[in-house]
LUMVO-675624 format. One record per residue (C-alpha): residue number from 1; chain; x, y, z. Coordinates in Angstrom, 3 decimals. Layout:
# residues N
(NUM; "A"; (X; Y; Z))
...
END
This chain:
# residues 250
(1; "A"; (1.944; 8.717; 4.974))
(2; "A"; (4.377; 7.466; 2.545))
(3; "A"; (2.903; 4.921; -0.179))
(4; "A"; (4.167; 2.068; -1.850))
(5; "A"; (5.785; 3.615; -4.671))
(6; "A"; (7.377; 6.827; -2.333))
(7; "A"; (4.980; 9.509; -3.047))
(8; "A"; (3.448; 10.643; 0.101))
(9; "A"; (-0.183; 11.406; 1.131))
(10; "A"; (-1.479; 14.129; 3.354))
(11; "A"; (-4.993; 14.342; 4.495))
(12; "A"; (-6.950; 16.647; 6.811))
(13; "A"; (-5.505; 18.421; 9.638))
(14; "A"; (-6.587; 22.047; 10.428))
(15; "A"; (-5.299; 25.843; 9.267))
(16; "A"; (-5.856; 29.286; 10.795))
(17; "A"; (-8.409; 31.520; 9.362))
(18; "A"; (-9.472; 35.024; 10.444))
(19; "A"; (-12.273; 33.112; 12.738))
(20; "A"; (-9.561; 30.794; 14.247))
(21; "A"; (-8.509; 27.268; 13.669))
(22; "A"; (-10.853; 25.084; 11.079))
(23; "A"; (-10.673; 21.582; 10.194))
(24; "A"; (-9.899; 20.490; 6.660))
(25; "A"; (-11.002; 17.870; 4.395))
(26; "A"; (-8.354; 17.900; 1.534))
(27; "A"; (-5.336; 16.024; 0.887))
(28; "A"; (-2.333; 16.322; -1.435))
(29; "A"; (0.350; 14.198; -2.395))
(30; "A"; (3.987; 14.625; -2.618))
(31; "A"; (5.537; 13.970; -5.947))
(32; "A"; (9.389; 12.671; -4.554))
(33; "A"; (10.912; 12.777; -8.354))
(34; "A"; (8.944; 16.260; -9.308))
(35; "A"; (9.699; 17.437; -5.241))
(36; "A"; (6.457; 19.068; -5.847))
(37; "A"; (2.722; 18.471; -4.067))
(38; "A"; (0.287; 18.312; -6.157))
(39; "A"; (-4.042; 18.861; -4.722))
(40; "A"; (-5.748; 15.291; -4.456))
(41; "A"; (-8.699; 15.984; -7.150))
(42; "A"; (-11.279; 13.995; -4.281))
(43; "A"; (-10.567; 14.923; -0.346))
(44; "A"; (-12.037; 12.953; 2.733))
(45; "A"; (-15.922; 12.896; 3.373))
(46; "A"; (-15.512; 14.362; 6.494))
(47; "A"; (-13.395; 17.173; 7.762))
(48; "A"; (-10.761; 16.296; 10.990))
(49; "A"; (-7.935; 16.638; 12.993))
(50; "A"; (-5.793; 14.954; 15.372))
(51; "A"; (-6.607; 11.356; 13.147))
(52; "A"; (-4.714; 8.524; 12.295))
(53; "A"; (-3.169; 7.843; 8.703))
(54; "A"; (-1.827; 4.053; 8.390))
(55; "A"; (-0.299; 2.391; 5.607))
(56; "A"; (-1.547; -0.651; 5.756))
(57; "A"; (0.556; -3.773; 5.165))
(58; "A"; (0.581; -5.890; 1.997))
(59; "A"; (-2.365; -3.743; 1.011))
(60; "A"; (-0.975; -0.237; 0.141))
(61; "A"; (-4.729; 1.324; 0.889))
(62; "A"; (-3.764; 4.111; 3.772))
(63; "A"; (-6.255; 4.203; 6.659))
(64; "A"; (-7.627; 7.528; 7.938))
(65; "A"; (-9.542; 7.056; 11.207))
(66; "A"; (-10.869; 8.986; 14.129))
(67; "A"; (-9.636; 12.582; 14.924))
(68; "A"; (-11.883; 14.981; 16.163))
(69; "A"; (-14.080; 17.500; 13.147))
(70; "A"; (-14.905; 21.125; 14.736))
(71; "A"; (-13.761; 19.803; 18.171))
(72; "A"; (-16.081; 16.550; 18.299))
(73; "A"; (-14.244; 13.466; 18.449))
(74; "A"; (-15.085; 10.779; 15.439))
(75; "A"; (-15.831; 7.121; 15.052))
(76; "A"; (-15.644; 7.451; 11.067))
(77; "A"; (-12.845; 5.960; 8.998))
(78; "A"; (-12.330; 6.108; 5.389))
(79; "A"; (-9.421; 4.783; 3.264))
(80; "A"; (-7.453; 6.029; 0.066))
(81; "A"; (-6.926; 3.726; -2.327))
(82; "A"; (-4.007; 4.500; -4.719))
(83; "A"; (-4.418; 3.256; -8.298))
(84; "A"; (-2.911; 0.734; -10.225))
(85; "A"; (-0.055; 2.077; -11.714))
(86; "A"; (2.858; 4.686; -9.738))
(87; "A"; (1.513; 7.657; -11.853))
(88; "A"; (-2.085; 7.419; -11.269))
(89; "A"; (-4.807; 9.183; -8.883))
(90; "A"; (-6.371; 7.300; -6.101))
(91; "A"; (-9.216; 7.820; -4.563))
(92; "A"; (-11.092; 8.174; -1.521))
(93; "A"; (-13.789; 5.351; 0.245))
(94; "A"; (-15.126; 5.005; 3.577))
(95; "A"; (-14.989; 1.847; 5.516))
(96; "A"; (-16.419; 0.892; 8.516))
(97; "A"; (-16.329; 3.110; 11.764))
(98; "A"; (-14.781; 2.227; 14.921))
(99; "A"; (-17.358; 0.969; 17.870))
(100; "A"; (-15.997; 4.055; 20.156))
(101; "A"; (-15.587; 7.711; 18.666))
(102; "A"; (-11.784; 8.816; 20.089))
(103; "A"; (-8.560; 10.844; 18.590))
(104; "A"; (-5.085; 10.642; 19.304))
(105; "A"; (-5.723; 6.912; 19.434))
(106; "A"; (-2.684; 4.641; 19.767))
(107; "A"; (-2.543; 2.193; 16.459))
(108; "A"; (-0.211; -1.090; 15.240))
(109; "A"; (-0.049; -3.019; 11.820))
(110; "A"; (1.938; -5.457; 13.409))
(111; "A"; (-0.063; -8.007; 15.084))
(112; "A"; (-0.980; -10.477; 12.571))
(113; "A"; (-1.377; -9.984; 8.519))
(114; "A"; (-4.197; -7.931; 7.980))
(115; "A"; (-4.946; -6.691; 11.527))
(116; "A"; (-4.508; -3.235; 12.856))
(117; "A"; (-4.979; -2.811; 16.043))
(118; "A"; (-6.455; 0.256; 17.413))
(119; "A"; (-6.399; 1.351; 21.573))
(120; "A"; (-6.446; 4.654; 23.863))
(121; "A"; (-7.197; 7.674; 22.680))
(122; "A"; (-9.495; 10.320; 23.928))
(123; "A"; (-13.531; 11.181; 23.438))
(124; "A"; (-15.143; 14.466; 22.559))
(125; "A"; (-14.928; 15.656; 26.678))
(126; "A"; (-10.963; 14.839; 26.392))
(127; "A"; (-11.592; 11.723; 28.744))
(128; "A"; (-8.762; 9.008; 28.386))
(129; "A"; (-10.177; 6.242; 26.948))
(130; "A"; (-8.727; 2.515; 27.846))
(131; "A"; (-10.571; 0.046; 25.095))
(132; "A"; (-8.852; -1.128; 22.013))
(133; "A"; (-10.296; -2.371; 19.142))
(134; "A"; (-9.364; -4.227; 15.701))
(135; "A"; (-9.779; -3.797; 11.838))
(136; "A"; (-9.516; -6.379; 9.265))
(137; "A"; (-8.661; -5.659; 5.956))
(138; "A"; (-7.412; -7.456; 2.675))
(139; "A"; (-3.818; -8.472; 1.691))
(140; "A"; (-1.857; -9.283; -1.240))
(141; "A"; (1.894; -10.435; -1.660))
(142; "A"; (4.257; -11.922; -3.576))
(143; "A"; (6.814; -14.807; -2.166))
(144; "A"; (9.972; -12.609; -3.171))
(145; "A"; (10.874; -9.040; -3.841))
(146; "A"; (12.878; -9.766; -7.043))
(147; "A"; (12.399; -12.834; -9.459))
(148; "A"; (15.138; -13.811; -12.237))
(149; "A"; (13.655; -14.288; -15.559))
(150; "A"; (12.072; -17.572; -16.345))
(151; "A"; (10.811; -17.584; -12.636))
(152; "A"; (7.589; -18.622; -11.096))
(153; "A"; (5.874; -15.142; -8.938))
(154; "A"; (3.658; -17.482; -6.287))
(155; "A"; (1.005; -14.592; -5.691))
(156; "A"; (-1.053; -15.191; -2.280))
(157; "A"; (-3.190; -13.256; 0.191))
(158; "A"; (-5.460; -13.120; 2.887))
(159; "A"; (-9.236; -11.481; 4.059))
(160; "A"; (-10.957; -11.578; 0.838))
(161; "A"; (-14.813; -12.938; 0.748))
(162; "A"; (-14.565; -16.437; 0.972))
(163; "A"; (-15.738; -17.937; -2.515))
(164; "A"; (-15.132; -14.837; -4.624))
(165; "A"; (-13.181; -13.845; -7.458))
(166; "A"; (-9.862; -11.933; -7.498))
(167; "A"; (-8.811; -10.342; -10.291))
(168; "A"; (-5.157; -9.291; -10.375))
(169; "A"; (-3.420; -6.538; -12.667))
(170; "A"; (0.146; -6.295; -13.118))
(171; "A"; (1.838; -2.378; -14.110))
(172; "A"; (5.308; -2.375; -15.208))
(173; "A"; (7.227; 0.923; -14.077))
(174; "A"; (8.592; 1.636; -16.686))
(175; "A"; (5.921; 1.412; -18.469))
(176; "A"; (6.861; -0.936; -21.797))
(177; "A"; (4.450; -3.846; -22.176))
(178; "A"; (1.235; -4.899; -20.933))
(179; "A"; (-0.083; -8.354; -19.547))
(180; "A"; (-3.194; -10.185; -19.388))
(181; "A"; (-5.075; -10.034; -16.087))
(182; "A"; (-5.002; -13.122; -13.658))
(183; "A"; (-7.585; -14.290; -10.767))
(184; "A"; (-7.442; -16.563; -8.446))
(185; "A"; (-10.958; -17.820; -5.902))
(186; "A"; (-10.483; -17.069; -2.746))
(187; "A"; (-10.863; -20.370; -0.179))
(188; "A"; (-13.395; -21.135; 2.393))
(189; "A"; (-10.846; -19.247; 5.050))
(190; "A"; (-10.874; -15.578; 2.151))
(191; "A"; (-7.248; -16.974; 1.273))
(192; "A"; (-5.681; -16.392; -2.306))
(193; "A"; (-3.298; -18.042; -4.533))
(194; "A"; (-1.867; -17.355; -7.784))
(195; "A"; (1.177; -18.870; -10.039))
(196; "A"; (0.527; -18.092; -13.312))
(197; "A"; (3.113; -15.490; -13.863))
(198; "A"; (6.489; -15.449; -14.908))
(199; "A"; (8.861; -12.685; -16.210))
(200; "A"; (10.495; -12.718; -18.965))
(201; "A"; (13.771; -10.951; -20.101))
(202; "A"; (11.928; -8.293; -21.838))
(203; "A"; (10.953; -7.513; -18.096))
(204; "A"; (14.458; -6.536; -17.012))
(205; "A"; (14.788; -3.855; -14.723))
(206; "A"; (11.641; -3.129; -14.470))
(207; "A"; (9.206; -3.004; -11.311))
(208; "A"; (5.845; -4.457; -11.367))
(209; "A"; (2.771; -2.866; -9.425))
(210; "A"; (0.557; -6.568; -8.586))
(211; "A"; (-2.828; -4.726; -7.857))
(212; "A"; (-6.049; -7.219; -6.435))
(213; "A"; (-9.622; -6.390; -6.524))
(214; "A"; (-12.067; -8.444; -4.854))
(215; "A"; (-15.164; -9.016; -7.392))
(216; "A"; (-18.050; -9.587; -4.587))
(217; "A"; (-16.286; -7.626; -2.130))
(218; "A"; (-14.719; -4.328; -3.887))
(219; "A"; (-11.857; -4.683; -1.404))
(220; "A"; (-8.667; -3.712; -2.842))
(221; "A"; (-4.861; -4.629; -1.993))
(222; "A"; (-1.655; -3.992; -3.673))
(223; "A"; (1.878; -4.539; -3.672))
(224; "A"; (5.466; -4.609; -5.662))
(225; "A"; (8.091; -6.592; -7.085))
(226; "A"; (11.076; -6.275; -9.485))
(227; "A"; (12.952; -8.220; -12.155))
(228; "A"; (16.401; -6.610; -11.978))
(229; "A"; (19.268; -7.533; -13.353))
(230; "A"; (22.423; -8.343; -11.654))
(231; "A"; (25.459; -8.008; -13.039))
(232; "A"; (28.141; -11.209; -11.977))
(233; "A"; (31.407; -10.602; -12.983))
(234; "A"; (34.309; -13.883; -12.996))
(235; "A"; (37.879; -13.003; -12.303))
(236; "A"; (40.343; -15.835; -13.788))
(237; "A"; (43.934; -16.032; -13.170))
(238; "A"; (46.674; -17.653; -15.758))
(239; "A"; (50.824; -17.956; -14.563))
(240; "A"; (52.549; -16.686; -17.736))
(241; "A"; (56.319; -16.649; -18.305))
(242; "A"; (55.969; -13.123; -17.733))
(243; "A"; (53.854; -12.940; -14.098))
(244; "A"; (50.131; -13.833; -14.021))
(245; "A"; (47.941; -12.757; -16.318))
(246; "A"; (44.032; -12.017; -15.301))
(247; "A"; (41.335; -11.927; -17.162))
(248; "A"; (37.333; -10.249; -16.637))
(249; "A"; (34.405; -11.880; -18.055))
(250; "A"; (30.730; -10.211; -17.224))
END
């Protein structure tokens, strides 16, 4: 599963040992600039194959669900939460199961912000199974991928606790400065909204990691923007007595 910042997770699955196939509980991740994988120091609490692994939307938390672990088919689900910044360790949580153990199930982010909906599959006697069911989770996002300097990031989000505090955290990548932490309270509805942030043009060209954490809750969400420059170059022409002069100006 590929994350926000293009390293990619993998989790679980199964090798073959001298007494045949076994599940596996650890992950790795894919380094894309080092194009080397490097062992997750946590793994998942349960051993499985045949799961799901979702990115989930304006979140950036992957959810593992389902699968089968030495040939029983699972309910559990568990999520890995990537850190704040592109170069740090996530980690591993569980979340709630589904209502019906099943593998191979059939799974969409695309429903509604902060749904995933999850149908099909099969049980532990490899009957088909035909009932769906959904999972709710926190979201955080910005109103634009890029902002000019001097402009207003309007920060919102939905399915936080209704009444609680949300801290946000901002990484640059680069990393060259540092800034405070913001919070918003999320409304009666678990809705968000922050617009205390603006970069500056110290920030050029650099991308910013917006990371939420839910104070009641624990729930976590994350997502990215970037302050990069554009370079806009005029062309002016002048008749001379000698043919037409032009003239750049960046």
């Amino acid at each position: 599963t590929t994350l926000l910042d293009g390293r990619v997770l993998i989790a679980g699955g199964s090798t073959i040992g001298d007494n045949g196939p076994t599940d596996l509980a650890s992950a790795e991740i894919l380094d894309r600039e080092a194009n080397a994988f490097v062992s997750s120091p946590t793994g998942l609490s349960a051993a499985r194959t045949d799961h799901r692994a979702l990115l989930l939307p304006n979140n950036n938390s992957v959810l593992i669900f389902g699968g089968t672990s030495q040939g029983t088919a699972t309910a559990s689900a568990e999520l890995y939460v990537p850190a704040g910044g592109s170069s740090q360790t996530g980690e591993f949580q569980t979340t709630g199961s589904m209502a019906t153990a099943r593998s191979s199930a059939a799974a969409s982010v695309s429903l509604a912000d902060g749904l995933l909906l999850v149908a099909g599959g099969t049980d532990s006697d490899r009957n088909t199974l035909a009932s769906s069911e959904l999972y709710r989770f926190a979201t955080v996002k910005t109103d634009a991928p890029d902002y000019a300097p001097g402009s207003t990031v309007t920060i919102t989000g939905s399915g936080w606790q209704p009444g609680e505090t949300v801290i946000f955290q901002l990484v640059e990548a680069p990393l060259v400065d540092t800034h405070p932490l913001l919070h918003a309270t999320a409304d009666a509805s678990g809705n968000i909204l922050n617009n205390d942030f603006s970069p500056d043009f110290h920030d050029a060209n650099i991308r910013f990691y917006l990371s939420a954490v839910g104070q009641v809750s624990g729930f976590a969400a994350q997502t990215t923007f970037t302050d990069a420059v554009t370079a806009t170059i005029t062309v002016t022409k002048k008749l001379t007595p000698n043919g037409i002069a032009m003239s750049l100006k960046s």
